[in-house]
C-alpha positions in Angstrom: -25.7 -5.2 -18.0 -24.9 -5.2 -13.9 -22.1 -7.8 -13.1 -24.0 -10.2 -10.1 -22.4 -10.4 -6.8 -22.0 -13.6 -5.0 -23.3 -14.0 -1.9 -20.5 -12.9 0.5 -20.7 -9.8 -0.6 -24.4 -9.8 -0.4 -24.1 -10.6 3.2 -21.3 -8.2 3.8 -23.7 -5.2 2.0 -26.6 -6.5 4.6 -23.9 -6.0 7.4 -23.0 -2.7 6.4 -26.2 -1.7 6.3 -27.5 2.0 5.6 -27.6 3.4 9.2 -25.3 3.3 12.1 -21.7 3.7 12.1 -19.6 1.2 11.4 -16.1 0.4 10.8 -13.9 -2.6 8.9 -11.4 -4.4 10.8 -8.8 -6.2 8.7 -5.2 -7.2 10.2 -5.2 -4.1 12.8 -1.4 -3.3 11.5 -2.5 -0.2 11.2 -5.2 0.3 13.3 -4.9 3.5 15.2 -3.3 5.3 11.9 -5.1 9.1 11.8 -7.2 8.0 14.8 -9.7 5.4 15.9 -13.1 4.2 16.1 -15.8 5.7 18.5 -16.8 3.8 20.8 -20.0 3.1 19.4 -19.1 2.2 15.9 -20.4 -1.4 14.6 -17.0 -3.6 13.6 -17.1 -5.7 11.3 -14.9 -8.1 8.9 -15.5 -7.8 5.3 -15.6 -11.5 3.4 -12.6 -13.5 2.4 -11.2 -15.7 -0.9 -9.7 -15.2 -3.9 -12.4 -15.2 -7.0 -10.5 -15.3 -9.6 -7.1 -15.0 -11.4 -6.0 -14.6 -14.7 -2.4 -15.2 -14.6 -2.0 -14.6 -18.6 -3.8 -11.6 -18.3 -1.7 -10.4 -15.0 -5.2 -9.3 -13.2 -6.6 -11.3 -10.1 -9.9 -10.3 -8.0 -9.8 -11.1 -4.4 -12.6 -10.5 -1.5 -11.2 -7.5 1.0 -11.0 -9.4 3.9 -8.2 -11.8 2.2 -5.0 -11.5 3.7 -1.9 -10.6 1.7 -0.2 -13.2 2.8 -2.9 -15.8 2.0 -3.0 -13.8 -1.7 0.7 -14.1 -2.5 1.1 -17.9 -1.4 -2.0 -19.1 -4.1 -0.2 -16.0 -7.1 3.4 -17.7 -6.3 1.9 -20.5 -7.7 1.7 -18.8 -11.0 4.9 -16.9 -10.3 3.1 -13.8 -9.6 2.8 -11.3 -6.9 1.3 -7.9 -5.9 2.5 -4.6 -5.2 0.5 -5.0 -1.6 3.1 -5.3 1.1 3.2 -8.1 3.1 2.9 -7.2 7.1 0.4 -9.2 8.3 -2.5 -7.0 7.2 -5.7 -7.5 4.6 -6.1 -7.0 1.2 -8.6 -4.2 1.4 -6.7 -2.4 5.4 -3.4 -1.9 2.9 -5.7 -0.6 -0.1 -7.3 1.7 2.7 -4.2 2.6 4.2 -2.4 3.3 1.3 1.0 1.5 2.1 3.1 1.0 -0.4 5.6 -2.3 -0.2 8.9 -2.2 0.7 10.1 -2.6 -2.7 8.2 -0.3 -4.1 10.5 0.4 -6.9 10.4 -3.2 -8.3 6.7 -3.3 -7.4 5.5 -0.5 -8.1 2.6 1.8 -6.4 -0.6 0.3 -4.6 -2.6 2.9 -6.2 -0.9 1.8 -9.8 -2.3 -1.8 -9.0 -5.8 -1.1 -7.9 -7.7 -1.5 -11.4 -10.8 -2.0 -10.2 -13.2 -1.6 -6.4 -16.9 -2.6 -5.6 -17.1 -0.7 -2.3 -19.9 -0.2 -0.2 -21.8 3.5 0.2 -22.9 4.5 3.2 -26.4 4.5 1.9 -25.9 0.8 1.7 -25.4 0.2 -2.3 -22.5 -1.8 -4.0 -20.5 0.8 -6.1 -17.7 -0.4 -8.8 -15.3 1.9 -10.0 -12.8 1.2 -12.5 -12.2 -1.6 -15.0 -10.3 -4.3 -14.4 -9.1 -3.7 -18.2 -6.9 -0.4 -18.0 -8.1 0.7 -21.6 -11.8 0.5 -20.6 -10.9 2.9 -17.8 -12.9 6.4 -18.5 -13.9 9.0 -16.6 -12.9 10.1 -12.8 -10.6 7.5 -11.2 -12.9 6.9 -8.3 -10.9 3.5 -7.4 -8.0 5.5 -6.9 -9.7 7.6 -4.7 -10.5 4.9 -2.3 -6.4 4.0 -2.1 -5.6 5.7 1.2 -9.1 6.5 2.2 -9.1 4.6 5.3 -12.5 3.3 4.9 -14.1 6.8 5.4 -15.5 7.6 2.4 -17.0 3.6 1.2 -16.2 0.0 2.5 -13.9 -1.8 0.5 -15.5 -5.4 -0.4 -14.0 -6.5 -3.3 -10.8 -5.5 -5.2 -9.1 -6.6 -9.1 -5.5 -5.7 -8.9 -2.9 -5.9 -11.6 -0.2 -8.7 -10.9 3.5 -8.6 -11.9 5.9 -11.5 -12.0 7.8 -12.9 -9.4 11.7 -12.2 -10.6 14.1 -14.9 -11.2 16.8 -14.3 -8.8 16.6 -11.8 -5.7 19.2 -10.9 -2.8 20.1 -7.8 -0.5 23.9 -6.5 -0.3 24.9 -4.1 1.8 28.0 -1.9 2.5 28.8 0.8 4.9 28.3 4.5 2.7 27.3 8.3 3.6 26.5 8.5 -0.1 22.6 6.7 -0.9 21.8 9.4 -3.6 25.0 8.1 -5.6 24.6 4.5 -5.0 20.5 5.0 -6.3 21.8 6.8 -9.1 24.4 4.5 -10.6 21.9 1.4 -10.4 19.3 0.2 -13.2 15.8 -0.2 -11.6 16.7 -1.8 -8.0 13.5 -2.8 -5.7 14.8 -1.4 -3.2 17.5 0.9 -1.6 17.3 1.4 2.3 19.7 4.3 4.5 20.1 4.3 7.8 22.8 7.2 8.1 25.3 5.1 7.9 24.8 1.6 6.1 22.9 1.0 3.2 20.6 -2.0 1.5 20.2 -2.3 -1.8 17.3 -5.1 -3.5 18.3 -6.7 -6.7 15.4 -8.1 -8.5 15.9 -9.4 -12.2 17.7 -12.2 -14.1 20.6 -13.4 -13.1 23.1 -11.8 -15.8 21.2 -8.6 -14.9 22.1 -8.5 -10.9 25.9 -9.9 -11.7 26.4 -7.0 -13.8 24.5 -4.9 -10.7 26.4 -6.3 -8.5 30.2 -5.4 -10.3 29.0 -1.8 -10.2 28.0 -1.8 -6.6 31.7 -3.3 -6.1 33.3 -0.2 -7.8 31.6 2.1 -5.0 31.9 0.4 -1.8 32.2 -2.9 0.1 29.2 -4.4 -0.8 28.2 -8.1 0.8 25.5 -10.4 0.8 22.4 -10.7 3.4 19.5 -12.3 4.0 17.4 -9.9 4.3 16.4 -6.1 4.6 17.1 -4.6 8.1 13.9 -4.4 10.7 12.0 -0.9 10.3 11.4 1.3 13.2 8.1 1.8 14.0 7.0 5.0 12.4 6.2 5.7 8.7 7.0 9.2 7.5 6.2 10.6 4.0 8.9 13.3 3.1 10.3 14.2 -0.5 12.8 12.1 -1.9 15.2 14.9 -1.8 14.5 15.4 1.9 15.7 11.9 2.9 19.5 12.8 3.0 19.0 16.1 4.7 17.5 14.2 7.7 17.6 15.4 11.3 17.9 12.6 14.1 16.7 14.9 16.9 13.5 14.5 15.3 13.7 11.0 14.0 15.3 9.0 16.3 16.7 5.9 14.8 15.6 5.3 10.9 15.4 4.0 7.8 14.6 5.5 4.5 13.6 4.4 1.1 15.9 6.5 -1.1 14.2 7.5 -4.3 10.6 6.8 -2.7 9.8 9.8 0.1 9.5 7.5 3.0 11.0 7.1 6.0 10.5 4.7 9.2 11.6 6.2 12.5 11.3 5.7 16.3 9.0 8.7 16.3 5.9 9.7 14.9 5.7 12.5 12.3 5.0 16.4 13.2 1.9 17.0 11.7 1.9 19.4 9.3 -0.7 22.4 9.3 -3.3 21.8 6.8 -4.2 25.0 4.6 -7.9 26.0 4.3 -8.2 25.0 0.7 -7.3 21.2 1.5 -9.3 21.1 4.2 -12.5 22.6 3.1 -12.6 20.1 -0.2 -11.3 17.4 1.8 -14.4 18.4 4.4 -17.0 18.7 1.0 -15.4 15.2 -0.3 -16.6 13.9 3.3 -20.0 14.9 3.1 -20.9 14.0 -0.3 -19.9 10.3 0.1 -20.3 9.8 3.5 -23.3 13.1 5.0 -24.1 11.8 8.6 -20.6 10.6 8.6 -21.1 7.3 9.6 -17.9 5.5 7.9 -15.0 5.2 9.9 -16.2 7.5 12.6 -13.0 9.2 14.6 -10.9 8.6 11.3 -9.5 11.3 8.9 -7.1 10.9 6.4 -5.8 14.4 6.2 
């Protein structure tokens, strides 16, 4: 039995249409990321609202065009969240984009949450992939595919991502220390834990006896104090190795900021890029053409 669409996303298919290129702009956080529109692409916004959420279940479906932001404030009231991070952006540009949030480790992965996508072809059909159930999940993970895509190989319209709860106490500390990999190490699931080269942030998520007894470790390895927040992230995002991140050369970086444990790495400079080798790029190419042949989605966009 096909699942009906409303009629949003009946309108949004009739703006994609099946001809033309044509491009979905969301927050534009991210818009010039591995390049930008031609001139002559068609852009468009895709539709907006929350459909529904299961808070006992832990699953909520929201229209692409919803903001994060606007999707966190009606889950708090449920004392849920998302893995999505929260920078201004949509629901479907950080699915596209691939971004993971800042506490990733509390969180967990975007690609993780994304249970379920109804995207648009560029032959102008509604495709779903997934299940918003993960046991009725079979098959080739096409919605994971999409995560990171940047709208080139199908429009995102409408998305069911798995919710987690909102933890009962949270607070940064932070302490002066040359030593992240050891601080990581001796810690029980933090969100987060952020190196600059000199200081370091550390998220505790959790219940309350859980971060005390976090907090009496941290204590027993450095000078650790309370803050209000994580520090501001240069402008860059870099995805490295986690074992990379304390081997890091500032003559390339600049000032920056990385995610011990996680691979990334925000810095006043933008990435090298690194050569691609033939076998990437030829299925990556292939992948291209059989979703998207005269190549009209997200012209001027590649996510290699």
């Amino acid at each position: 039995m096909k699942t009906p669409f409303d009629s949003l996303i009946k309108e949004f298919v009739k703006e994609v249409g099946s001809t033309g290129p044509v491009a979905i702009e969301g927050g534009k956080t991210r818009w010039n990321l591995h390049g930008l529109p031609t001139a002559e692409t068609n852009i468009i916004r895709a539709p907006s609202g929350i459909i529904t959420h299961t808070p006992e279940e832990m699953i909520v479906k929201v229209r692409a065009g919803t903001t994060v932001m606007e999707l966190h404030k009606d889950l708090k009231k449920n004392g849920q969240r998302t893995s999505l991070p929260e920078r201004g952006g949509t629901v479907g540009g950080a699915i596209a984009v691939g971004e993971n949030h800042l506490n990733m480790l509390g969180r967990g992965r975007v690609r993780d949450a994304v249970l379920q996508i109804r995207y648009i072809s560029a032959e102008g059909e509604i495709i779903t992939c997934g299940a918003p159930v993960v046991k009725n999940v079979s098959g080739f993970s096409l919605h994971k595919l999409m995560v990171g895509s940047l709208g080139t190989l199908g429009v995102i319209a409408e998305v069911t991502l798995r919710t987690n709860p909102i933890p009962d106490m949270s607070t940064w500390v932070t302490a002066s220390s040359k030593t992240p990999q050891d601080i990581f190490n001796a810690l029980y699931k933090p969100s987060a834990v952020l190196w600059d080269g000199e200081t370091i942030w550390v998220h505790l998520e959790g219940h309350v006896s859980d971060i005390e007894n976090q907090r009496k470790t941290l204590l027993n390895l450095g000078n650790f104090e309370a803050v209000e927040d994580a520090p501001g992230l240069p402008r860059y995002r870099w995805s490295m190795k986690p074992s990379d991140l304390v081997q890091i050369n500032r003559q390339e970086t600049g000032n920056f900021v990385a995610s011990i444990g996680v691979g990334t790495l925000w810095a006043d400079r933008p990435q090298p890029r690194k050569p691609v080798d033939q076998v990437s790029e030829k299925i990556t190419k292939e992948l291209k053409h059989q979703f998207d042949p005269h190549g009209r989605l997200n012209p001027g966009r590649t996510f290699l």
